[in-house]
N, C-alpha and C positions, 0 to 999 in steps of 0.2 A: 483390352485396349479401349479406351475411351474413343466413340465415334463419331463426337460435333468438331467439324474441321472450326479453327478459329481466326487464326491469323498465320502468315510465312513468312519469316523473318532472315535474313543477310546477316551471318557473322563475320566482325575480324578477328583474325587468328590467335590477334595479342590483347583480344577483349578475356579471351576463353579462359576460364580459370580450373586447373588441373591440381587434383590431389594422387599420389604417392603413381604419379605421372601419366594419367589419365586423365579427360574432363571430366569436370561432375556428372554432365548431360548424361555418359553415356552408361552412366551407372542407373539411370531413374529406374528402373524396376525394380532393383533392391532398395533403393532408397525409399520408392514408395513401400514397398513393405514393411520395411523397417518401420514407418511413421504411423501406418496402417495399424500394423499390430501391436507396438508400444504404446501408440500415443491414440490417436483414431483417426476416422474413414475422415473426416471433416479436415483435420488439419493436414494430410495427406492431398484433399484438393484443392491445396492451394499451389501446389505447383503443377503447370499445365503439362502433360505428356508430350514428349517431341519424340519429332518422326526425322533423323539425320542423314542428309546427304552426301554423297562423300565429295570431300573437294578434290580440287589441285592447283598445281602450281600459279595459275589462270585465274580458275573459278572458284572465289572463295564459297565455306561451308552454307549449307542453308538448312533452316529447320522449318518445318509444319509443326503446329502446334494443337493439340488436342484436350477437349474440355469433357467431361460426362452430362453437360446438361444441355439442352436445347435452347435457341433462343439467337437474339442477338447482341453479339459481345460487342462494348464500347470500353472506351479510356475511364478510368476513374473520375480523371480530371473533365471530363465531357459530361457529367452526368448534373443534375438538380443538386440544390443544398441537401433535402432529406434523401434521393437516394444515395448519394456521397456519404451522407453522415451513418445512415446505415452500411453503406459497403465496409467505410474504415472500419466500425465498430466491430466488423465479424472480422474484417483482415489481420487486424490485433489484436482480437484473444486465437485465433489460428496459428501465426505467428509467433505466438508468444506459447504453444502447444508446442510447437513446432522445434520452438528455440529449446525444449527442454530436455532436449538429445545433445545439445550439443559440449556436454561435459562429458560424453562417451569415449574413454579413452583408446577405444577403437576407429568409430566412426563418425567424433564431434565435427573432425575438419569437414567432410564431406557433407552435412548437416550445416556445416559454415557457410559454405560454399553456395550450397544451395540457397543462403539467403544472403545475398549479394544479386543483383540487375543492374543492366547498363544504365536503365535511365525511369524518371515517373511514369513515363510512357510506356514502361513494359508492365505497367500495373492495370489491366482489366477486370470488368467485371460482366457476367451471364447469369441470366435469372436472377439478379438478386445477389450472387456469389461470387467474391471476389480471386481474384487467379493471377498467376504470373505467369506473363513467359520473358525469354534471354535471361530466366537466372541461371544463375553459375556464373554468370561473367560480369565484367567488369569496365571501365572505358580502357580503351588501350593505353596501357604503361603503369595505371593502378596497382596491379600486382603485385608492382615490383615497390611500388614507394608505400608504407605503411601509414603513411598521416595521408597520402590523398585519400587514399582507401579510406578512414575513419571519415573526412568530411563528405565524399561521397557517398558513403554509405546514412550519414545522419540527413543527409537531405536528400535520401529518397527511403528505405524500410523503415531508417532509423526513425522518422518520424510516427511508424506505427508500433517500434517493436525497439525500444529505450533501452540501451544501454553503453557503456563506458566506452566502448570503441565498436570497433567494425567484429561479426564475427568472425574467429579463427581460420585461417587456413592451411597453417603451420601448425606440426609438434610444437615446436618452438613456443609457437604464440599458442598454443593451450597450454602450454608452463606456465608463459608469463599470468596469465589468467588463474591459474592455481597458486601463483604468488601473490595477487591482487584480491584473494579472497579464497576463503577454505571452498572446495570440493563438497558441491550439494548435487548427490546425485538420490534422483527420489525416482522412487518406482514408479510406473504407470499401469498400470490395470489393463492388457488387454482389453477389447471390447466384448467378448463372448467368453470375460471374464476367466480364459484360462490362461497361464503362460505360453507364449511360441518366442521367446527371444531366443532360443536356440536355433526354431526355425530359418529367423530375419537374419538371423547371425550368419547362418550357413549359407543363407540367400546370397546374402553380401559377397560374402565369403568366394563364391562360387561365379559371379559373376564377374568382381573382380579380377579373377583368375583366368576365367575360361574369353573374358574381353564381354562378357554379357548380350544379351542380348536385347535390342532396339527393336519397338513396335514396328513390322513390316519388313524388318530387311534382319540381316545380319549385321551388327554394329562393328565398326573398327571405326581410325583414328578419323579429328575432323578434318584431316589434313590428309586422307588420304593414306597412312603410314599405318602398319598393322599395332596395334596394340603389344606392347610387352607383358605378358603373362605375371610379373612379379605385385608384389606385395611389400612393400617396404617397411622394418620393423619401425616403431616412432621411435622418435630421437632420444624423448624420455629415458628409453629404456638401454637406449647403448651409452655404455662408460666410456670415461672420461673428462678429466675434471675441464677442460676448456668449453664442457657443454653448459657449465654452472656459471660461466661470467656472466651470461646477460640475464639469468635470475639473482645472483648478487645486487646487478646495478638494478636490475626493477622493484627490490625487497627495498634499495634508500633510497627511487625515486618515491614508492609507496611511504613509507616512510615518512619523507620529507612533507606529501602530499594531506597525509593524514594530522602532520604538528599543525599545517596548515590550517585546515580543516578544523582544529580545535581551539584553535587563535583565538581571540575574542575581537570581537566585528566580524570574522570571515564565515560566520555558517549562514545558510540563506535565511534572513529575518528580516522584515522591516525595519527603515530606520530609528531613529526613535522622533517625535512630531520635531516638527521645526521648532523651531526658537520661539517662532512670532506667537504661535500658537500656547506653549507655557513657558515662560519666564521663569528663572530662578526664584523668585519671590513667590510665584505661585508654588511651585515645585516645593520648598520650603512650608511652605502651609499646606499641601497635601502630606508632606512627610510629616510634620509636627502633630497634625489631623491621625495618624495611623500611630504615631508613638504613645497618642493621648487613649486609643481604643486599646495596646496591646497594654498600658500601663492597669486599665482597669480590669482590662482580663487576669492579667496579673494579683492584681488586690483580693480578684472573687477567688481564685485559684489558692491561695492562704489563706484565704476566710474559710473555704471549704475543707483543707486541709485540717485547721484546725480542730476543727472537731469530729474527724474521722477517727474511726480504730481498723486496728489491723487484727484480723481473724489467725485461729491457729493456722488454718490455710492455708496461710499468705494473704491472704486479699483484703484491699482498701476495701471499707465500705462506710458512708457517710453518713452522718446524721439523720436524715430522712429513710435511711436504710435501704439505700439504691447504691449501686457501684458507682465507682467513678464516672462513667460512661452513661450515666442515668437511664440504666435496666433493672431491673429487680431480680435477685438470686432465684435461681429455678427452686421450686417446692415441689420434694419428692415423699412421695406416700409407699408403702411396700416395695420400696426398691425401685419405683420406676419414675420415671420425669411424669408430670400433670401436663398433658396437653402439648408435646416436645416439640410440634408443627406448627405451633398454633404464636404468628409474632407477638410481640407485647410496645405499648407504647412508650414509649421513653415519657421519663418524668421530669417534667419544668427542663431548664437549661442544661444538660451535662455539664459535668468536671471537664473530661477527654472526651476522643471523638470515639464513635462506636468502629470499628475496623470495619472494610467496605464490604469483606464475607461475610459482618451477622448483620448488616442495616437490609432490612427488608424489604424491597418497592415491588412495583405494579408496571409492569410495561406494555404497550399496544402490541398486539401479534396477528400478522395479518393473516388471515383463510386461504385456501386456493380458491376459495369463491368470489375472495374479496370483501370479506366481512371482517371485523375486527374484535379481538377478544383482547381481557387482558387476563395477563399472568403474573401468577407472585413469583419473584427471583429475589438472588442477592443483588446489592449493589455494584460488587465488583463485577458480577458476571452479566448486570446490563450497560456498563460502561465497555467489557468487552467486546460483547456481540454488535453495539452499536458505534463504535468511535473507529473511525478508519483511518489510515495514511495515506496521503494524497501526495504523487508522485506528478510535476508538471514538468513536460519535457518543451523546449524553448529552443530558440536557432540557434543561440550563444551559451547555451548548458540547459542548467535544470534545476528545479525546486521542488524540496520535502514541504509540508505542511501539515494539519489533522482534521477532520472534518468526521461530521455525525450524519445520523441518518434522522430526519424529519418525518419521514416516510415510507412507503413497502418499497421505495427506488428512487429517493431522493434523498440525497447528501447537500451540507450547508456546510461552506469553509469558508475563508477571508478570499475577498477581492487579489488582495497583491499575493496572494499562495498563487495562483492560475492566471496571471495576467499577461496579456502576452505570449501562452503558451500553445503554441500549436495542437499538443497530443497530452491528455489529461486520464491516468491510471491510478485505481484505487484500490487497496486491497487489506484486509483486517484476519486475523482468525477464523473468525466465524464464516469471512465468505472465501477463504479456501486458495484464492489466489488471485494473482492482478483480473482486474476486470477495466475496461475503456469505460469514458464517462464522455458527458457533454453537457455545455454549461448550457441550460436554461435563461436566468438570468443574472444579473450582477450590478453593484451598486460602488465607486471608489472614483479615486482613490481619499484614503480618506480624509488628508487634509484641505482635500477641495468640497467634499459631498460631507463629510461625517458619515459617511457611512464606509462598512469594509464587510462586504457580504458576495456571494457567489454560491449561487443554487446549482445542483447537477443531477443526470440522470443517468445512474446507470442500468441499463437493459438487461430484461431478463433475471433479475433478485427481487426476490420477497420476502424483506427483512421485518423485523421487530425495531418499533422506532420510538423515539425519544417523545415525551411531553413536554413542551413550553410550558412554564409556569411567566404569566404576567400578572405581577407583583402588584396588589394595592394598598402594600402596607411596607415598611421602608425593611432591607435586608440587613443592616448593620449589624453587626457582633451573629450573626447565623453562618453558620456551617457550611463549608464552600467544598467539593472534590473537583481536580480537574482531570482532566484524562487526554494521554497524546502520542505523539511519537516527537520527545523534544532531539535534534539532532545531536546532542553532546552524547546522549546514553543511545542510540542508535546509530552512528559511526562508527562503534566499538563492537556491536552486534552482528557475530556472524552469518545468521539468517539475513540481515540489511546488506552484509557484502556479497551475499551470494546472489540476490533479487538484484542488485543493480549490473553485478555481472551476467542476467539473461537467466537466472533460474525463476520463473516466475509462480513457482509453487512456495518458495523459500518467501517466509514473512517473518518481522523482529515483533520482538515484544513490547506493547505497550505500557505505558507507564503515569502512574497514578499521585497523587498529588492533595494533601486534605490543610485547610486551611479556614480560615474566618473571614467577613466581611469586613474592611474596616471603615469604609466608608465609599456613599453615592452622590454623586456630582454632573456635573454638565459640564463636559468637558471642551471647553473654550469655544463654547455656545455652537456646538455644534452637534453632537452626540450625547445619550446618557453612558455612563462607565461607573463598573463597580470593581473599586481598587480592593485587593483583596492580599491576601497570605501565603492560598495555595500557591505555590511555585510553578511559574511557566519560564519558559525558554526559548531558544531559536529550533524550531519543527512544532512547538505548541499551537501556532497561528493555525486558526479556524476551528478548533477543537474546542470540545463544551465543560461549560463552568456549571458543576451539576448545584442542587440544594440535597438534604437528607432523605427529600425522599424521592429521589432519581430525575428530578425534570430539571431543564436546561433555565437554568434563570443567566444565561450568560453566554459570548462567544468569545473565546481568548485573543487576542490583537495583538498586545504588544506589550513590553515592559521598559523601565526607564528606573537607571540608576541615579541616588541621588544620598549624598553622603554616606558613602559606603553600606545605604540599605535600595534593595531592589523593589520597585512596585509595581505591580501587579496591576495588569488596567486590562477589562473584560467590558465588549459593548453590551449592553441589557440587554434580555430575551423579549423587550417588551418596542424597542427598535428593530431587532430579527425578523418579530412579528407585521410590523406595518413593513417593511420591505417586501414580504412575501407576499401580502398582500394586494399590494400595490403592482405585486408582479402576476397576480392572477392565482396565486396557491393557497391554499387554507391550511391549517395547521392545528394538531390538537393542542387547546387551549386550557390551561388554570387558573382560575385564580386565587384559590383559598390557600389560608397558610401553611405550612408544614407540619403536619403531625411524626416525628419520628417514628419507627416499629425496629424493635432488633428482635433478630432473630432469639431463642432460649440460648444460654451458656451450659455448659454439659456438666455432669453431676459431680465435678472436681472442684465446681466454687461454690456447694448448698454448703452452711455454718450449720445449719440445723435442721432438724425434722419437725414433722408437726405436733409429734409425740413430746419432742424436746419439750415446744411449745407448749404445752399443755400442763406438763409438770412445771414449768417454770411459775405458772399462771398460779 
């Protein structure tokens, strides 16, 4: 039993929220086990141990509430900007640990249950560590209405712990939730690294049953009324077709929800600039501008063709005797590739673009000392490790976005991604699952400021970060990659439905994007922008416009249609820069031009040996 008394708190009857007809409360020992040894000791103390009184008819229930640390506990909301800002940041990755039980087709509801409180006010923190106490419940008559519940619950956990509705309390409603997005149930590692789910299980099991037992006393009802011993099978699982009507109608409100959703205007993106800002005449001459770049791409692309030959092989190879993709055919001496690690540099302009697996760049990596090395990777896999999706949760919904990391724990995305938002979650591959952020600084909106930036920090990572390349020589017709989470291909993404349903180990795949420059401008005297090819979209916003050899010469904003072709408008990495500055951050800096390197191609495109060679001579 936990031994720091904290607070003692007065329940009403019809706050208490009862699973399979028990409170949640009076379960806490197994529940804390369960959390304990599925998930860990950390996100187990975030709910404070109760000590429960028995009522009656008179005197309603009371509970004492118990912390494991010493100190003295105050309101979240009573605390400094930075100790708040740190309280939230640990209550939301605990929470969101917390929440990863609750597709437990056992004991999700009670895991539900548990993260429901009467009010902000039942949110404390000691030493440093955040805690609840009155959860399990609810305000009185919540229970029973399923949409107060959802607004209640978004403006008070919901604001740490982001998702679609209120958690589950009902079989029922974990159907409806298994209709609203496939079933991600991901394992958690013990902490002492062995399995005991059978243990927690039996725990549960056992207390359920036996009415469990409460720190100090023997537990029974809060009302005084002995516990019923049963265990109620879920609903799931007993037959009967009237149990499928309300997954029918939630499968075409989902449905209806998602054609929504893929509308055009309806995904969360900026608008496109006003009017005042570019006129159809302009618009017209940035399009006729980008027809005039793709037409000469075009010319060199038949020019080069022409005097290509095709190998037994199959393979283009050009007059200069570089592949399409301007690398040179690996040369192999007694069977083995020359040098098979070793990149090469691409020659003069490519035909095509080199695919993002063989372009080979250099990334910062930071030390646990804090010292900075760099490493050679591919291209694709440091647009992985480094571009994140940025999740902003808001009073009236919520916004997707993409943003990159500048730094061993700084991310840069657009202004209107995070504007407005009360609770800001970012999460990529590489870093394994949502993490909480907080905005440093920020520059918008952008048709007042020209600018559309927003710096963040999230706590506790030590990433591998992007270089800035600031251009002193003009990027037109150069090789653009972009990288993001655009919302049209991640709506459709089962790992994205499962993340916003509360699995926050569940992350969608990002998606990558190559294209050319086609031209740079000042865009309506207020910003530089380089209009571009790569394809961006709604969820691209704040996500980086790479060059060849992996630095950010760019930040995605916004796109704007204009006779049936879409363009491409990305703020320069050389505007990102004086922002940062301006706001007190430095940045690793470029400015030389791009040298491509592709990685070698494998012994399936050599036309010849050096033997060949030799004879031929």
């Amino acid at each position: 039993m936990a031994e720091n008394f904290l607070t003692k708190t007065t329940l009403d009857r019809e706050a208490i929220v009862e699973v399979s007809g028990r409170s949640a409360l009076e379960s806490y020992a197994a529940l804390r086990e369960l959390v304990a040894t599925r998930v860990s000791e950390e996100a187990a103390t975030v709910l404070a141990e109760p000590v429960l009184s028995r009522g009656n008819d008179e005197t309603p229930p009371t509970v004492s509430w118990y912390v494991p640390w010493q100190g003295e506990g105050k309101r979240l909301a009573a605390l400094g900007e930075e100790q708040r800002n740190h309280a939230e940041s640990l209550l939301t990755e605990r929470l969101l640990a917390l929440s990863s039980l609750i597709n437990d087709p056992d004991y999700g509801t009670l895991v539900g249950a548990a993260l429901h409180v009467g009010s902000n006010d039942d949110i404390w923190v000691v030493d440093g560590n955040p805690v609840l106490v009155n959860w399990g419940t609810v305000p009185p008559g919540a229970s029973q209405s399923r949409s107060r519940r959802d607004r209640h619950f978004a403006h008070t956990l919901g604001r740490f712990l982001p998702m679609q509705a209120a958690p589950p309390l009902t079989s029922s409603e974990m159907m409806e939730r298994a209709s609203l997005a496939p079933a991600a149930t991901v394992p958690v590692e013990p902490v002492d690294g062995e399995s005991s789910n059978a243990s927690a299980s039996a725990a549960i099991a056992e207390d359920q049953v036996s009415g469990g037992p409460v720190p100090g006393q023997a537990a029974g009802a809060l009302a005084g009324n002995p516990v019923a011993p049963v265990i109620e099978a879920p609903e799931s699982r007993r037959r009967g077709w009237v149990h499928w009507i309300p997954l029918v109608l939630l499968l075409l409100i989902a449905g209806a929800a998602l054609a929504w959703l893929l509308s055009p205007g309806n995904l969360i993106y900026p608008p496109p600039p006003p009017q005042s800002m570019i006129d159809d005449n302009r618009t017209a001459e940035i399009a006729e501008e980008v027809n005039r770049t793709l037409e000469e791409r075009a010319a060199a692309l038949e020019a080069a063709i022409a005097g290509a030959t095709c190998t037994d092989e199959g393979q283009l190879v050009l007059e200069d005797g570089n592949l399409p993709d301007g690398s040179m055919p690996p040369v192999i001496a007694e069977g083995e590739i020359q040098n098979p690690d070793v990149p090469v540099a691409v020659q003069g302009e490519s035909l095509l673009p080199i695919g993002p697996e063989r372009v080979a760049v250099e990334q910062s990596v930071p030390g646990e000392d804090g010292a900075i090395t760099v490493a050679q990777t591919d291209l694709l896999n440091h647009l992985e490790q480094q571009t994140v999706l940025v999740l902003a949760h808001m009073v009236d919904g919520s916004a997707n976005g993409s943003g990159f990391f500048v730094g061993p724990d700084l991310i840069v995305t657009n202004h209107h991604v995070i504007e407005n938002a009360s609770r800001i979650l970012v999460t990529s591959r590489s870093l394994g699952r949502l993490h909480p952020a907080e905005v440093l600084a920020s520059a918008g909106p952008f048709e007042l400021t020209g600018a559309d930036f927003a710096l963040l920090r999230v706590h506790g990572v030590n990433r591998p970060f992007f270089m800035v390349r600031n251009a002193n020589t003009t990027m037109k017709l150069q090789r653009v990659v972009t990288s993001g989470y655009p919302g049209a291909i991640i709506e459709t993404d089962p790992a994205y439905q499962a993340l916003i349903s509360g699995d926050a180990t569940a992350i969608p795949e990002m998606s990558v994007s190559q294209g050319i420059v086609n031209t740079e401008q000042n865009f309506a005297g207020l910003a530089n922008v380089l209009i571009h090819t790569a394809r961006i979209s709604p969820g691209n916003s704040g996500g980086p416009l790479v060059d060849a050899c992996g630095r950010v010469v760019g930040v995605n904003t916004f796109g704007r249609t204009s006779d049936e072709r879409f363009l491409n408008f990305s703020i320069v990495s050389g505007d990102l820069i004086r922002f940062l500055r301006t706001n007190g951050y430095e940045v690793s800096e470029d400015t030389s031009d791009c040298v491509a390197m592709a990685l070698p191609r494998g012994p399936t495109l050599v036309t010849q040996t050096p033997e060949e060679t030799d004879q031929t001579e």
